[in-house]
BAVO-550235 format. One record per residue (C-alpha): z, x, y; residue in three letters. Coordinates in steps of 0.2 Angstrom, whole numbers, plus 5000, padded with zeros to 4 digits. Each point is the difference from the previous one (the first is absolute). Layout:
BEGIN
ZXYAla...
***
This chain:
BEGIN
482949894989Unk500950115010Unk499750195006Unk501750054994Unk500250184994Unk500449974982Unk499450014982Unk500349784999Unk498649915009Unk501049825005Unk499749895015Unk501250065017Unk501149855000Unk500450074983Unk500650175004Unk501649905009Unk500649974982Unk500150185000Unk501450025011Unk501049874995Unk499950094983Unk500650175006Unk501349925009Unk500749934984Unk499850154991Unk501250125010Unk501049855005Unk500450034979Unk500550175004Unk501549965012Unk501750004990Unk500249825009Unk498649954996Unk499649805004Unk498949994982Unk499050144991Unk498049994998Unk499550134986Unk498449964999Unk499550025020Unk500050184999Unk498549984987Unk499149925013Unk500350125012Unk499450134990Unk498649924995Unk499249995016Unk500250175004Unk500750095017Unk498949965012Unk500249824997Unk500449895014Unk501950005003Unk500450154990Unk500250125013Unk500849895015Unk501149984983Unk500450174998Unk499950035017Unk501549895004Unk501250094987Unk499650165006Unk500249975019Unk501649905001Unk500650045017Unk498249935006Unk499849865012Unk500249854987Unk498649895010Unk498950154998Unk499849974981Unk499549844990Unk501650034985Unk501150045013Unk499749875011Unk500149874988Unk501550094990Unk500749894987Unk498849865003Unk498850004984Unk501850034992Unk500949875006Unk498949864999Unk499650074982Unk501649994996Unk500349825008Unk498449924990Unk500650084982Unk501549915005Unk499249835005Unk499050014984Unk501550034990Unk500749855007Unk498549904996Unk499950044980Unk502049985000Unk499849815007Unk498550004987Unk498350035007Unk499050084988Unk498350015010Unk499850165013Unk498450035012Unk499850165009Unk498749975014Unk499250145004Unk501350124988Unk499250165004Unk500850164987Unk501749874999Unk500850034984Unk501249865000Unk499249934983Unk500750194993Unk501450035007Unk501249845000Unk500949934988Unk499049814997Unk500749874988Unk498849964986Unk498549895004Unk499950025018Unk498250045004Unk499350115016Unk498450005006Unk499450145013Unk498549985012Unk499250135007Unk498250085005Unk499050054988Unk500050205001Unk501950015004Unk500049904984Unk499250114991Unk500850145008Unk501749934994Unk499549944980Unk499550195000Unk501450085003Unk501249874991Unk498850034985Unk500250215000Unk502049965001Unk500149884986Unk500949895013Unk500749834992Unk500549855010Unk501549904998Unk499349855002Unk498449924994Unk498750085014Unk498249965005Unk499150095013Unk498849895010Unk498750105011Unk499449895016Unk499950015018Unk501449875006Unk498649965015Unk498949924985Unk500349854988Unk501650124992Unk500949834993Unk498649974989Unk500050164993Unk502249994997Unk499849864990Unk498450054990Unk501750134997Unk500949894992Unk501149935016Unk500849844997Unk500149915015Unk501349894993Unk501450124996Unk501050045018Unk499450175005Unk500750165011Unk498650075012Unk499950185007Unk499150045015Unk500750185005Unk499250075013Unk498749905001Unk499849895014Unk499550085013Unk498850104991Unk499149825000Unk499349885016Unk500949875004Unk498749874990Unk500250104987Unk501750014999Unk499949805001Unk498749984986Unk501050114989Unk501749895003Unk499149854998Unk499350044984Unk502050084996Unk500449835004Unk498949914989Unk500550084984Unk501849985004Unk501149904988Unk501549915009Unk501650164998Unk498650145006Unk500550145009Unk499050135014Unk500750145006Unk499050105012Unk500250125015Unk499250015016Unk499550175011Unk499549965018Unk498550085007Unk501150105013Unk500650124988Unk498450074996Unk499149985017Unk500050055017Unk501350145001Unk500450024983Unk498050014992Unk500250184999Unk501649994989Unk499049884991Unk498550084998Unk500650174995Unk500349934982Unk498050005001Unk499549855000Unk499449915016Unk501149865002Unk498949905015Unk499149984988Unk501249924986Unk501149895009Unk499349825003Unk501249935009Unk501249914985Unk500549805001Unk499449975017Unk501749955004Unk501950034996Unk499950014981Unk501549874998Unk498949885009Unk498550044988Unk501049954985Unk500949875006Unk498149925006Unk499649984985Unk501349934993Unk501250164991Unk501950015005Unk500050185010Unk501550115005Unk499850165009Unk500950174995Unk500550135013Unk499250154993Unk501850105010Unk501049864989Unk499350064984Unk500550205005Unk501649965004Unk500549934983Unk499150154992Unk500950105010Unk498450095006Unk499350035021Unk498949875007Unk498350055001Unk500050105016Unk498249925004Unk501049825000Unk501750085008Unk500249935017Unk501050175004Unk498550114997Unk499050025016Unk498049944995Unk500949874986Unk499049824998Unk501649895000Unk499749864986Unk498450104994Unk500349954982Unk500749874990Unk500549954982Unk499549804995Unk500749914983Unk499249814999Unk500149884989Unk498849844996Unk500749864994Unk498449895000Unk499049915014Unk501049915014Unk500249815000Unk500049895014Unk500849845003Unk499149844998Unk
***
């Protein structure tokens, strides 16, 4: 567990999901808001002000003329937003072409099952840790929060037999599926990131779909570990290391059809700033620090005899 000041006892690596949440909370408040996430804010609340994230959070609104490396939010700027933004859009994609299965890997306080429109009988699956689990069923419970979709929340560490558990679930390894990984893989070694795609690849039908994005270690190391740590978490001690390689090529290994998003791309059609820790015209930037990846499986390569 981690030594966190809060009233929620829950694992570090599970404290991240927290500022993803607040992010999608006050992105809700901005008249051009990208997507709304009512239920966020009860997360936030939940944990109490001296969470982790909470203050850099509210630090970040009130100091706006600040040095944007100086703070997590304002460093990373619209990112959480954007690549929000980009998956609900992916996943609308999917359940309009007619996949009707959805796994969240790691989902952390996502609210996705909530708070889009789903077509009837699509199923979505969330895996998480076991107390950030709990933490979330909680909370969904004292909001009388109701899913769109038909959702089952699966707690296991994606480091330990998690594909076993998924389909104990009720997965259906036959029908074409939509993976989420947001957020996730650099949280993981690079075996463990192999192991978990491996088993992804396993249980995907012929049509499945991953979407994914991938943080390299730069942004939260050397120079930029303070800025990192001041959400207060200690992030030399979170990030493993990701894929081991380009993420593209990690896909494409095993098989998936990958295709890179620039992260600036995405702004520009939301008509929203590049992060100014990926901007190559802020001084202390990490140029191609971050990345959006859509893939798609379409069964096991054949060779020619």
């Amino acid at each position: 567990m981690s030594d966190t000041p809060s009233n929620v006892d829950m694992p570090e690596v599970s404290w991240t999901a927290l500022g993803a949440a607040w992010t999608r909370a006050r992105e809700g408040d901005r008249p051009d808001a990208l997507f709304t996430d009512p239920l966020a804010a009860h997360f936030i609340t939940a944990v109490g002000g001296e969470a982790p994230y909470i203050k850099a959070g509210e630090q970040a609104r009130a100091d706006a003329d600040a040095d944007p490396l100086a703070n997590p939010f304002t460093a990373m700027g619209d990112y959480v937003a954007l690549r929000t933004r980009w998956l609900d859009d992916l996943l609308r994609d999917a359940a309009a072409d007619g996949i009707r299965q959805v796994v969240l890997l790691a989902a952390g306080l996502d609210t996705r099952a909530y708070r889009l429109d789903w077509p009837a009988g699509l199923r979505l699956f969330e895996l998480d840790l076991p107390e950030l689990v709990s933490f979330k069923e909680n909370v969904l419970r004292a909001h009388a929060a109701r899913p769109a979709c038909d959702r089952t929340a699966v707690s296991f560490d994606l480091r330990d037999g998690w594909s076993t558990a998924l389909r104990t679930a009720g997965f259906d390894p036959t029908r074409p599926t939509v993976w989420l990984a947001e957020g996730l893989l650099h949280y993981l070694t690079p075996e463990d990131n192999q192991a978990m795609l491996d088993d992804i690849t396993a249980l995907s039908a012929p049509g499945s779909r991953l979407a994914t994005d991938h943080i390299e270690a730069d942004m939260m190391g050397g120079s930029h570990a303070p800025t990192a740590d001041s959400t207060g978490l200690k992030y030399d001690r979170l990030v493993k290391g990701g894929p081991g390689t380009t993420p593209a090529t990690w896909l494409e290994r095993s098989g998936w059809q990958a295709e890179e998003h620039a992260v600036a791309d995405c702004a520009v059609r939301h008509g929203r700033p590049i992060p100014p820790l990926l901007d190559p015209d802020v001084p202390g930037s990490v140029k191609d620090g971050a990345v959006f990846l859509s893939a798609r499986w379409n069964g096991p390569r054949t060779t020619a005899a």
